[in-house]
N, C-alpha and C positions, 0 to 999 in steps of 0.2 A: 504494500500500500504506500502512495509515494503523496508525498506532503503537498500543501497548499499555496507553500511560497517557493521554495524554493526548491529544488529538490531531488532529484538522484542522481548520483553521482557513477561512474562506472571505469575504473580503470587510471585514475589518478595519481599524475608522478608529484613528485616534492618538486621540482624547479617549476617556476612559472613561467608559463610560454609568451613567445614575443608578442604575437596577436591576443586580442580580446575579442572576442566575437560572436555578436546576440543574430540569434536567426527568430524571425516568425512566420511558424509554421503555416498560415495563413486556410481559411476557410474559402477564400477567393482566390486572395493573391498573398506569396511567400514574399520577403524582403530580407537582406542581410547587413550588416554593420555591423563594424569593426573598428579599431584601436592598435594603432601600431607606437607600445609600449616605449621604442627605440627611436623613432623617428620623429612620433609627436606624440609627445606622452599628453594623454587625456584629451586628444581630439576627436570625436566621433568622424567616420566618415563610411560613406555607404557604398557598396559593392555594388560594379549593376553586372548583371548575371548573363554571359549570353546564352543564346537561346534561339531554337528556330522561326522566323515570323513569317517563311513561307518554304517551302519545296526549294532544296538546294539553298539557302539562303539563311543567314547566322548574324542577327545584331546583338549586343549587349544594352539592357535596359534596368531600369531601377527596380522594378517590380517581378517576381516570377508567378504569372498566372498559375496557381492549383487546380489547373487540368492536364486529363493523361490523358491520351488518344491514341489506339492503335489503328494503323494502316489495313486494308482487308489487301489479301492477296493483289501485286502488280495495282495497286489503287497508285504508286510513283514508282521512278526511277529506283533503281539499289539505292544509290547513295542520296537521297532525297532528304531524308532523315538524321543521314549522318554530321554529327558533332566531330570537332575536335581529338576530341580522348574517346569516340563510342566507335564501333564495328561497322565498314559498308551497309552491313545488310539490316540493321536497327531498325526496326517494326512500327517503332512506337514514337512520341517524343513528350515533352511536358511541358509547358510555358505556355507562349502565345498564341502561337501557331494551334497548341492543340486548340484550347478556345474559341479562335476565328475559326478555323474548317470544323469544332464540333458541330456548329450551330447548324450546318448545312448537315453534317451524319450524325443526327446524337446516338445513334446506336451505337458509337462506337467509342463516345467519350465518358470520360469519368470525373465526377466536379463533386465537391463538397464530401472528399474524404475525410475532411476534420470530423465534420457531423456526425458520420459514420461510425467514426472511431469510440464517439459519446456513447451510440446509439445501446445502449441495454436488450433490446429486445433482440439482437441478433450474435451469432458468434463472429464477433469482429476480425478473428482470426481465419475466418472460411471466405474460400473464393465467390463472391457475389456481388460484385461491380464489373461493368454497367447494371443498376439494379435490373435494367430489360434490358439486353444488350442486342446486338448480333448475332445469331449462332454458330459463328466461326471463329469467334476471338478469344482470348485468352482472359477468363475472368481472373481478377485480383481483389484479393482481403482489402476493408480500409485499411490495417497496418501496413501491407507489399505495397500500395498508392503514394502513400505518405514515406515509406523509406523511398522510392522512387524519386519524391520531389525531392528529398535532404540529399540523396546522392546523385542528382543532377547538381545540385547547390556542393556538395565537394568535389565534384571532379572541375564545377568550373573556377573553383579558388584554388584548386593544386594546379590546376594547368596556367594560374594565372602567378601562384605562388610555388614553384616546384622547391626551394628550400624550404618551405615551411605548409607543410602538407596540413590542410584543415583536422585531418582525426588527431595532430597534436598540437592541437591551440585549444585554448580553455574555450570552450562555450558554453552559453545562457541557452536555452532555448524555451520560447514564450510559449503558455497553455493558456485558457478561460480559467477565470480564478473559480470557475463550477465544474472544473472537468471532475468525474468521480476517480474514487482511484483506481479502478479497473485501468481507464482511460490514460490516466497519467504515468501508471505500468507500462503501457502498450505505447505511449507515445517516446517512452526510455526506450523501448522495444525496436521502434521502428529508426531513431536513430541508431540504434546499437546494428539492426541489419543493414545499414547506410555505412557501415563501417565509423563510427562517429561514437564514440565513449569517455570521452572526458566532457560529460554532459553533466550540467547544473540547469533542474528548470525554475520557472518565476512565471507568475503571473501575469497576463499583459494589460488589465489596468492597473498594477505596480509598475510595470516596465511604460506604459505610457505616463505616469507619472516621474517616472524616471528620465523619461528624454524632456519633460517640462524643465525639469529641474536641471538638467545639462542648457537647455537654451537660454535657460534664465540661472544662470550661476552666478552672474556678478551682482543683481538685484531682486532674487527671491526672498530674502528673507524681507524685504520691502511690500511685497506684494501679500504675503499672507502673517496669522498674528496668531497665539495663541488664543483657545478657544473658538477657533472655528473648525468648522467640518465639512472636509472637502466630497464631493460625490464624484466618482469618476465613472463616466458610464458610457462603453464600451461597447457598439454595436456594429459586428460585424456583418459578410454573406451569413453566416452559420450561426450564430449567438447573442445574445444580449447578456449582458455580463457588468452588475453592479458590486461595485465597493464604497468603502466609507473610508476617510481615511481622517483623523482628529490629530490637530494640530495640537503641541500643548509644549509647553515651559519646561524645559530641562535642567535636571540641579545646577550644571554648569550657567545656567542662562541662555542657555542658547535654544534657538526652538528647535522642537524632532515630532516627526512622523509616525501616529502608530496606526498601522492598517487594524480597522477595529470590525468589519464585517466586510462579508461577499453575500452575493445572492445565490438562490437557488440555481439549478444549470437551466436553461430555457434555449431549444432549439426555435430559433427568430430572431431572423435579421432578413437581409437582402434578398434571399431565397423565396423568402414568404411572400417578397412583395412581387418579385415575379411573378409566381404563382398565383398571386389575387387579381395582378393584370388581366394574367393568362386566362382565368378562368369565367374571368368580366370577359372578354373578349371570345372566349370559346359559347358563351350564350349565344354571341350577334352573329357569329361563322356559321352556327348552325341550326339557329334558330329553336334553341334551347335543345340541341342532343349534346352526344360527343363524339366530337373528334377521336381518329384513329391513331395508337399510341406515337405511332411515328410523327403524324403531324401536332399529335399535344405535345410532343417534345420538343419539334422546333418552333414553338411557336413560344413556350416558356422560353427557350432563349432568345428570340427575337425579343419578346418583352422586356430581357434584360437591357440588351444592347436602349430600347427606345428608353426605358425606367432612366437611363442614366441621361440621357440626352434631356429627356422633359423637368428632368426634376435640377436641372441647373440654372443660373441665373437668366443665363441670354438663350431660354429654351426655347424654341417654333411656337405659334398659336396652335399648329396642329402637327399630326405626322401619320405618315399612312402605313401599317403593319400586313406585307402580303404574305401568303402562304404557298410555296412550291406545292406543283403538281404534275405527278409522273416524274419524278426526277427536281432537278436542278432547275427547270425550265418555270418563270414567274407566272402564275396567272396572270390575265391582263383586265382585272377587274372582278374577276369570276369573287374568291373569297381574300376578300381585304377587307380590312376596316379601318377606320378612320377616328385619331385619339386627341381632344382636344385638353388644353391644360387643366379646363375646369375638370371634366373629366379626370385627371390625373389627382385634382387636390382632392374631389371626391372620395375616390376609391384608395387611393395612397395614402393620400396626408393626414385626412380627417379619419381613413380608415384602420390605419395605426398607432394613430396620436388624436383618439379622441376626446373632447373636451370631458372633466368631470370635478369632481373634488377629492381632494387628500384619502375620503372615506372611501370613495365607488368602489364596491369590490368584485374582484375579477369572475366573470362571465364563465361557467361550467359546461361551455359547448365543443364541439368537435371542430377543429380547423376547419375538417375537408379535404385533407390532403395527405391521409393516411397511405393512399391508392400510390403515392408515389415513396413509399418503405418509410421513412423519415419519421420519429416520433415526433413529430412538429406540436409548440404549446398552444393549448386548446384553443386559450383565448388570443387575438392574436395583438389586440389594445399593448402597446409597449407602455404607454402611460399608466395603465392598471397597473401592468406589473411592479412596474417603477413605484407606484403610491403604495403599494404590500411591502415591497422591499422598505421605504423609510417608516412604516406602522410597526411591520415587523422587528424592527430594530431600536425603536424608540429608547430601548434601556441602556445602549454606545452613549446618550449624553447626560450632564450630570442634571442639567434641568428633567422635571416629570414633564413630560409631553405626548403626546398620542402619537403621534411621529418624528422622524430624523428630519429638521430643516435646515437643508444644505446650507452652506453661508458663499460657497464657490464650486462650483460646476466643472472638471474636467471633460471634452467631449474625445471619445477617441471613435475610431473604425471608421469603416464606409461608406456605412449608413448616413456618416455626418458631412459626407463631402457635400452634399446636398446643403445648402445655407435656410431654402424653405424647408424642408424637414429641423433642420438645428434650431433656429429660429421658434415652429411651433412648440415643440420640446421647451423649450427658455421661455414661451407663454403661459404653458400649461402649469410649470412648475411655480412660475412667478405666481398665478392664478390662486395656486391652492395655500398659500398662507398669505396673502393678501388681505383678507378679512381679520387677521388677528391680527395682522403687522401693516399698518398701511405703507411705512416708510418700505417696508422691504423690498429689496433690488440684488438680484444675482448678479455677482461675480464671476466673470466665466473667463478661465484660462486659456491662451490660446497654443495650438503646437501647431505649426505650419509641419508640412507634407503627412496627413495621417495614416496616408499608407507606408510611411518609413519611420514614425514615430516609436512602433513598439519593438523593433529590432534598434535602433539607436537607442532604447531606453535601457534593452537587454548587454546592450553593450556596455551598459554605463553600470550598470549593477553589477556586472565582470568588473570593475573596478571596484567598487563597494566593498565588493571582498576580497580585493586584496589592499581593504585599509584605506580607500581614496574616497573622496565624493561626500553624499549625504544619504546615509542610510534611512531607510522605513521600516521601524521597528514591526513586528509580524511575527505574531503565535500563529496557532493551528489556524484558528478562525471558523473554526466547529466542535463541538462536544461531539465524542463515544460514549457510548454506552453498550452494555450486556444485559440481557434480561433475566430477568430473577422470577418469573412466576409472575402471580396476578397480589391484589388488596382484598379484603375483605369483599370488596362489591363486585370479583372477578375484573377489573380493570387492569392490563397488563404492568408491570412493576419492571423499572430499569436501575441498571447499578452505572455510575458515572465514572467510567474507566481511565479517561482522557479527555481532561479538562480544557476549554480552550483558551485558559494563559500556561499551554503546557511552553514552554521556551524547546529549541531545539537540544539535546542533550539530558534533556532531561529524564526520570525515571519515575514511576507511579508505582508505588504497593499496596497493594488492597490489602492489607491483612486482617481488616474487620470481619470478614465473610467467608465463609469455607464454602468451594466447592467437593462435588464428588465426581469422581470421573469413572466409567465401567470399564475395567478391561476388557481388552480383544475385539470390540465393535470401537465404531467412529463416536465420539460425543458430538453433541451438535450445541452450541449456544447462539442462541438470536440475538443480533447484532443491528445496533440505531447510530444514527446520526441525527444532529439537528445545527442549525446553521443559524438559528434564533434564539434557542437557549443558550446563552455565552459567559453565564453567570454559574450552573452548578458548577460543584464540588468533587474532586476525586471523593469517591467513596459513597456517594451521596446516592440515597433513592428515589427514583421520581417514578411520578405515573407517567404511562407513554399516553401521550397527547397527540393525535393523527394530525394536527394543524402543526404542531411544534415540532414532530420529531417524526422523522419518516423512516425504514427499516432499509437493513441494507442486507445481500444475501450472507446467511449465516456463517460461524466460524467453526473448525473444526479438529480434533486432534482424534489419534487414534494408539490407542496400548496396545501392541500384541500379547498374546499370549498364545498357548499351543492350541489349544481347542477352545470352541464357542463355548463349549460348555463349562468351562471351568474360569468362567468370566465372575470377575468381582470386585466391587469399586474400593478406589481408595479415596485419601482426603487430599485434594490439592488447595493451593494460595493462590490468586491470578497477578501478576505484574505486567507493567506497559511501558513501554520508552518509545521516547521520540529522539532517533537518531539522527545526529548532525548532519547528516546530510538528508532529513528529511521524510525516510519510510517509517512508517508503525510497526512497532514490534509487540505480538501480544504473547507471553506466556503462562505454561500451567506449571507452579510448583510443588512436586510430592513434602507433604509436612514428615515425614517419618524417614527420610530419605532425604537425598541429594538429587535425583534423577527430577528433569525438568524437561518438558514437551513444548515446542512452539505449537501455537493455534493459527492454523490456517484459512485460511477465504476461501471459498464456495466459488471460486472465480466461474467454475461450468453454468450453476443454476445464474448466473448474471450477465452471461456472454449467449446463451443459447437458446432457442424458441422453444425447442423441445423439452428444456428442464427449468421450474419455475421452484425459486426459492421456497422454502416448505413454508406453510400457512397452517396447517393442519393437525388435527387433536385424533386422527384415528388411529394415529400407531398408537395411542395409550388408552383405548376403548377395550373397556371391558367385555370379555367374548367369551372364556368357561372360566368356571373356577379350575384351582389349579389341580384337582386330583383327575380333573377327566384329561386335561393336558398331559398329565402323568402317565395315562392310559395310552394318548396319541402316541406318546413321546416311546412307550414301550413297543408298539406294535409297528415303529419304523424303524428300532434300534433292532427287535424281528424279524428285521425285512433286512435290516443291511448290516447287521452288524456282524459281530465277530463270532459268535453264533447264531447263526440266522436258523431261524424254525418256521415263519411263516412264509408261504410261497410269493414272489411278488404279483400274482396274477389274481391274489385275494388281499391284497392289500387294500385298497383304494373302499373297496365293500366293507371290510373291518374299522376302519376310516370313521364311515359315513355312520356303521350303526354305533360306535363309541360316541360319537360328537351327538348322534341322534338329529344329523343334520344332510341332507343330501350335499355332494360337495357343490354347487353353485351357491350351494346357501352360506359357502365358507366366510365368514368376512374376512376382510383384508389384512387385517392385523393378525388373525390367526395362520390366515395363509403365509404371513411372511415369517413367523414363528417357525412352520413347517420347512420353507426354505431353510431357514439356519442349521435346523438338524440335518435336514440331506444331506447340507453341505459338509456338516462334523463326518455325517457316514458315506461321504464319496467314496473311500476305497470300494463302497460294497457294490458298488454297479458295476468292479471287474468280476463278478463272481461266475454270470452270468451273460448270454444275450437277454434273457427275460429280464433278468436284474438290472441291468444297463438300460434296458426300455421302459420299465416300470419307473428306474429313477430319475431320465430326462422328461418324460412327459410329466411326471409331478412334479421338478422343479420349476420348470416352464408355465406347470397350472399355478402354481405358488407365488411365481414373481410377477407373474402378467401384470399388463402390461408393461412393466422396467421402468417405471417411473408412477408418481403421483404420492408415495407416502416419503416422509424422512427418510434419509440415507440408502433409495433405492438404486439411486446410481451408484455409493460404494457395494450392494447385491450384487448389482448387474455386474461390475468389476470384477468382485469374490469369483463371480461363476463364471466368466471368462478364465479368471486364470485358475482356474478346476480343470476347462475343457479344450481352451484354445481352439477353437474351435471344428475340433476333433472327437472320435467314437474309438471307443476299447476293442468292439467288436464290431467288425466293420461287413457288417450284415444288412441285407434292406431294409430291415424296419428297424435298427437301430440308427442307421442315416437318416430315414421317414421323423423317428423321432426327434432328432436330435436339430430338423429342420423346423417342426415345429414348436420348440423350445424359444429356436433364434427367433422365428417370425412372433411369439407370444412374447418376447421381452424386447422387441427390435426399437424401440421406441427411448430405450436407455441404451442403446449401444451407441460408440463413437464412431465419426465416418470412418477412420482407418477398420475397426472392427468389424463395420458392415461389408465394404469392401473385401475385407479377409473370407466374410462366411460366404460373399456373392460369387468370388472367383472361381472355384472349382464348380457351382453351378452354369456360368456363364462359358465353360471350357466346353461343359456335356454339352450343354443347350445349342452352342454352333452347332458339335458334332451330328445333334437329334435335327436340325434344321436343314442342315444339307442333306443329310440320309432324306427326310421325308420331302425336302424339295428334288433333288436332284437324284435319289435313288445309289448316292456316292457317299462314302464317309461310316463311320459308325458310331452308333448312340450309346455311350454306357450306362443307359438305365430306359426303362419301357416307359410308353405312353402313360401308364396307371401310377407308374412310382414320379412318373414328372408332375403328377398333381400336387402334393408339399413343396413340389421345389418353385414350383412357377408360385405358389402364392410365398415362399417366403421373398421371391426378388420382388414381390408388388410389395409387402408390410418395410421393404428398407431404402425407406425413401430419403436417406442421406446420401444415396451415391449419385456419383455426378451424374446432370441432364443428360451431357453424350451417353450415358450406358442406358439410361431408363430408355434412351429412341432405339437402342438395338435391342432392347427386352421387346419393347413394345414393336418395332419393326418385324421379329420374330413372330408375335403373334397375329398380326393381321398377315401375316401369309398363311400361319398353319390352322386358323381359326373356322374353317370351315374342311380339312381335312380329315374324310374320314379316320385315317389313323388316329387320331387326338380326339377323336366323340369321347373319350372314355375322362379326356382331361378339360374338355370343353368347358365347364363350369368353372373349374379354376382360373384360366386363360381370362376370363372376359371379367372376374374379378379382380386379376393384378390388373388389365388395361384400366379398368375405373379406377383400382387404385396409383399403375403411374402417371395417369391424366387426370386426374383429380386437380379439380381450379379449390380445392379448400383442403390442404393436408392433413393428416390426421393427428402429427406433430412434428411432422421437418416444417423447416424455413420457409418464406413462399419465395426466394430465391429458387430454392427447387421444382421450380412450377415450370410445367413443360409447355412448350408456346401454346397457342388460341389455335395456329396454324397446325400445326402437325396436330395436334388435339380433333381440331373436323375430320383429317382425315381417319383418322382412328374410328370415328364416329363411324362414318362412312363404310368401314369394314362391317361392321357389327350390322348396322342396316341391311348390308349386300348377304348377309350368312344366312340359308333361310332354316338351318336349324339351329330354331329360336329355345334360349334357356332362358330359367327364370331372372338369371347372375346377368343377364344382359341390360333390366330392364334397369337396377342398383348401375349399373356403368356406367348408362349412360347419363344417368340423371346426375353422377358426379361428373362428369366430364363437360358437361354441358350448363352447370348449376348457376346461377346468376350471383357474384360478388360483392358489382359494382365497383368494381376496380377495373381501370379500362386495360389496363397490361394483361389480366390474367381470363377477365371476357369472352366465350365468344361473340364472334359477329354476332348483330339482331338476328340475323336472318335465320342464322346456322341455328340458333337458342330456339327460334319459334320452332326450325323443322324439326328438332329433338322434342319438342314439346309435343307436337303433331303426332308425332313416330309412338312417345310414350301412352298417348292416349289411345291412339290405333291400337297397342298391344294389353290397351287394359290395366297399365300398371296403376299404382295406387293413384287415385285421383292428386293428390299434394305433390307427386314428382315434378308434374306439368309445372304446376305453382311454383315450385320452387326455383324452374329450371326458368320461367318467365320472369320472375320478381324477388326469386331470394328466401329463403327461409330456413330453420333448421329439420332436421331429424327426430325422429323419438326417437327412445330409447328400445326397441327393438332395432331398428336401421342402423343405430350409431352403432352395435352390438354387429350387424353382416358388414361394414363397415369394417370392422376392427378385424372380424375373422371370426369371434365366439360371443359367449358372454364376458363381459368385465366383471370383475370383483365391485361386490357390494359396494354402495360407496365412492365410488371412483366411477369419473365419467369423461369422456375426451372434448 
């Protein structure tokens, strides 16, 4: 977990290197500046970067656009692309160039990796940009984007500076002071794959305070006074990012800076406003439809390009926005629209910076712009936010107030080049304590070039620490907290771990409070932040307050021991540090012992769609008492253990009549109970083939789905590394089972895992494909034994899009092939499940086009032996979103509609597949493949 200000450090020597050098990573556009210790000690001065600004053609500019765009085959020359220090045959490029020609391909560009990098709801580490690409390009993680931009930015300071190579000069590198720490990990991350590790990060409205304070060194302390409170606020493409910074009297007499709050993280800035052009103007194009994702794509970036032009001083009365068709080639008249300024203050100015007072509190609605991946903030009022941020922080001054009222206004980012956007902002603020103060008048700071402001700022904080300049004093700028249980009235209860005047170096001991930790499973503690409570105390208990204190995914350690069953807690102490250079460190101390365990982050449940941080009370639901558990617990120890007496082919029936429960009726907490013992009596499934099949089909029914209770992704691990994805007995129905094991927990494996149990399917599956197409090759397993395998490649929808088109490819040739009637029901299952426009828990990255999807359809129509599993296909493959990426055409939607009710299926598939809707719980159940555990629903 990497700190707030400043903060991780990677590979650092004792000597200080000649250059000083802050880079920001930029949401739009990247900037670099630097410090040359020797030649002019303490001058900022700004790199300008080159970069391609057309085919064949290399200028050096101040700014580096953060866009990536790769070239689709012979789209240029070999060397079209080519840099400097980069290879002939270079695919791709990043800066300007990509920018201008995305607008014309956006299928092929990639913009607003910062964003992405924030984004929680996805694995930031997994290849899924362009979020709708191409399908011939090469997706990339926002981490690979972002090291992409930093190592274009060092090749062209080595090649500028070949004694003094960028990976050894000190750098700053700027974050949003809301990035989480997922985020601020990953962003060390992507400079460390940039080859870049003598990294320190910082904030960038600290760092744009910092380049203030460089422009004005000779008369800053003229300009401000102790007792006032600066706002720096921060709005770039990708963020809105507020801080407070309180000036005040230092023993010496001299004034100092202490950064006293940040806001919450809020994806909104310049994106958004694209985006509300775009979608004002996709009304008038199409007379209230939508546009096709190709054309919503160029048309959000044409509204950029116009956004910037209208919203400047010397902007046109009007401007005409047209949209290519067939190609490259401009309509002439066909669909354009026509953007006038009012228009522009309308739907922009007034629509982002609307009037209100101090109180107005922020609007609980949907952007609208989910459809494009981006967890974009509901509301999209920047003013709301802004007037939460200074309520919420009212206890920063020493006066009692209902809110923070700035005394001096820093403006940074892009948002601000805009002078009418800066301006309304400076009204609205003026506005809201006007009525209490009538004298009151802002103070606003000025930093000429804002897009070079927060890398000259970063540079200047390279100096800071090594002893030069004027420091801003800066703790955490957020309480931790651990949760302890509930209060009397069941309202959750937190212990305050890490205080937010922790200082860097610091150390925290809870020794008031004992925990207990159980051997040989994972312990799980729920884990809070809050960015408003800035006042608890280490040690202190509070109630969690959902306004004050938001959750963040759990921490965790784990004790071995030999066997599950001989688990038993001990008593640990918890301690905290905040190390100097910035990361959390949380541990667990044994009181009877010396031995001490780090607590680790959930970083999977935080990074990925398919696993959500635990919320949930049913792993601790009471299901039998304990002597019929006793009972359970003997007649699988029976089945597998070291004297085994009971056969396994009466187990499952001895099972149901001990519990006195039929096994669907198992609940989930019991069932994972069951899991743990197989897992102690693994040896026993080499005893036998029966034994082996008796024990992968009950662990399978045990852990289903692999996810939804605590700690079901460490299960799903355990039993990975039991079977690696292999059988003792490598007989039919020990494969059959062991298929349906993976497809019943597929949903807690990782992609490398999935991948691992797909490949040997995928080898037979050609082999079965040519035989039955071409009557050449040979199939190592029959038609009848291909039915588990085909549904387990539809349940593992983490493998990449290319493989689902050759699963799915395979099947619309052999889906009407007498040989495979025997497999036919399974077949037309996986196809709804790998075209499925709503997954069942992979990413919708993983969504396979609109396009190849009809044709699929299109097989199943043409096959006239019709099954029931076709009629469940199609209505997934077909299902309406309202997401124009993942869609299909009208047309295609209605004839699936048409098709469903010609064959009778439930009247609600049609509906859903016209307008949207969910499943019951019998569907979401063929869906899945079976029943789901009690309690648990996808």
């Amino acid at each position: 977990m990497v700190k707030h200000q400043a903060a991780a450090t990677s590979g650092d020597e004792d000597a200080p290197s000649r250059y000083v050098v802050g880079i920001d990573l930029g949401t739009t556009n990247s900037a670099v500046a630097y410090v040359d210790t020797e030649a002019a000690p303490g001058k900022l001065q700004s790199f300008s970067i080159p970069q391609i600004v057309a085919p064949q053609q290399i200028e050096a500019r101040s700014t580096l656009p953060s866009f990536h765009y790769e070239a689709a085959k012979s789209e240029f020359p070999a060397d079209a692309l080519q840099l400097p220090w980069s290879k002939p045959s270079a695919n791709y490029c990043v800066g300007m160039f990509a920018r201008d020609h995305g607008i014309t391909v956006p299928s092929r560009v990639i913009n607003s990796a910062k964003s992405w990098l924030s984004h929680t709801g996805v694995d930031r580490t997994a290849a899924l940009l362009p979020w709708h690409g191409a399908s011939d390009l090469e997706k990339l993680s926002p981490l690979t984007v972002s090291a992409r931009l930093l190592a274009h930015i060092r090749a062209a300071w080595n090649d500028a500076h070949p004694q003094h190579p960028l990976e050894q000069q000190d750098i700053v590198l700027t974050l949003p002071a809301s990035f989480d720490e997922i985020a601020r990990e990953l962003t060390v991350a992507a400079a460390a794959e940039a080859g870049l590790k003598r990294v320190v990060l910082i904030e960038e409205p600290q760092a744009a305070f910092y380049a203030w304070l460089d422009k004005h060194q000779e008369n800053w302390e003229t300009l401000v006074s102790p007792g006032q409170t600066i706002l720096v606020c921060d709005i770039g493409g990708g963020t809105s990012d507020f801080t407070l910074i309180r000036v005040r009297q230092g023993e010496d007499g001299k004034v100092q800076f202490h950064r006293v709050a940040v806001g919450e993280h809020l994806i909104l800035g310049g994106d958004n406003l694209d985006l509300t052009l775009a979608t004002y103007l996709e009304q008038r194009l199409t007379s209230g439809g939508k546009l096709s994702p190709g054309d919503w794509s160029t048309l959000v970036r044409r509204c950029r390009v116009a956004k910037e032009e209208m919203l400047t001083n010397n902007a046109p009365d009007e401007i005409t926005i047209n949209l290519p068709s067939g190609g490259s080639k401009l309509i002439g008249g066909g669909r354009q629209a026509t953007l006038t300024k009012s228009e522009i203050e309308q739907v922009l100015v007034d629509g982002f910076l609307p009037a209100g007072t101090i109180d107005t509190p922020l609007e609980k609605r949907s952007s609208g712009f989910q459809e494009f991946g981006l967890p974009f903030a509901n509301d999209p009022a920047i003013t709301r936010h802004l007037s939460a941020f200074l309520r919420n922080h009212h206890h920063v001054v020493e006066e009692e107030s209902v809110a923070v009222r700035p005394d001096i206004v820093l403006f940074n980012g892009g948002f601000f080049e805009s002078s009418r956007l800066r301006r309304k902002l400076i009204d609205e603020i003026t506005a809201w304590f006007l009525p209490t103060d009538p004298q009151f008048q802002l103070q606003i700071l000025d930093n000429d070039r804002l897009d070079l402001a927060v890398a000259r700022g970063a540079a200047y904080y390279g100096l800071v620490r090594r002893g030069e300049g004027v420091r801003i004093a800066a703790n955490l700028a957020r309480t931790y907290y651990i949760g302890v249980g509930q209060d009397e009235q069941g309202k959750p209860q937190a212990l305050c771990i890490l205080p937010a005047t922790t200082q860097p170096g610091e150390e925290i001991d809870l020794q008031a409070r004992t925990f207990r930790l159980r051997v040989s499973e994972p312990v799980e503690f729920p884990l809070f932040v809050s960015s408003i409570r800035l006042i608890d105390k280490a040690g202190e208990i509070v109630s969690v307050d959902q306004e004050q204190i938001r959750s963040l995914p759990p921490i965790r350690t784990v004790l071995r021991a030999k066997r599950r069953s001989e688990a038993t807690e001990i008593a640990v102490k918890l301690h905290a540090r905040l190390t100097e250079i910035g990361t959390i460190e949380l541990w667990c101390d044994e009181i009877e012992s010396d031995r001490r365990w780090r607590l680790q982050f959930d970083v999977r449940s935080a990074t990925q769609t398919d696993v959500a941080a635990h919320v949930s009370d049913r792993e601790a639901e009471g299901v039998l008492d304990e002597e019929i558990w006793s009972s359970l617990q003997s007649q699988l120890t029976a089945t597998f253990g070291e004297t085994a007496t009971l056969k396994p082919q009466r187990l499952l029936q001895e099972l149901e009549t001990t519990s006195e429960m039929a096994r669907n009726q198992w609940p989930a907490s019991l069932l994972r109970r069951i899991w743990g013992e197989l897992l102690d009596l693994e040896p026993g499934r080499r005893r036998s083939s029966s034994h082996e099949i008796r024990w992968l089909n009950l662990v399978g029914f045990a852990l289903r789905p692999g996810y939804g209770l605590a700690l079901d992704d460490w299960r799903v691990s355990e039993t990975w590394k039991a079977l690696q994805g292999k059988v003792v007995h490598n007989d039919a129905n020990c494969r059959v089972q062991s298929w349906i094991l993976w497809r019943r927990i597929a949903g807690g494996l990782n992609r490398g895992q999935q991948k691992a149990v797909a490949e040997p399917l995928l080898q037979a599956f050609r082999g079965l494909h040519r035989r039955v197409m071409t009557g050449q090759g040979t199939a190592t397993f029959t038609p009848q034994e291909s039915l588990e395998a085909w549904r387990l490649l539809g349940g593992l929808e983490l493998l990449d899009v290319s493989t689902k088109l050759e699963i799915g490819g395979w099947i619309v040739d052999l889906l009407s092939k007498p040989k495979m009637a025997s497999a036919r029901s399974a077949m037309a299952w996986t196809l709804g499940r790998l075209a499925s426009r709503t997954p069942v828990y992979g990413p919708l990255n993983s969504v396979i086009s609109a396009e190849i999807a009809t044709r699929w359809l299109a097989a199943i129509y043409r096959d006239r032996n019709r099954d029931p599993m076709d009629l469940l296909a199609v209505m997934q493959i077909a299902r309406l979103t309202d997401d124009r990426y993942r869609d299909l055409a009208s047309v295609d939607r209605e004839e699936a509609a048409v098709w469903l009710e010609t064959e009778n299926a439930p009247s609600h598939f049609a509906r859903i597949v016209r307008a949207g809707g969910n499943l019951d719980h019998e569907e979401r159940d063929q869906v899945f493949g079976e029943a789901l555990p009690i309690g648990l629903t996808l």
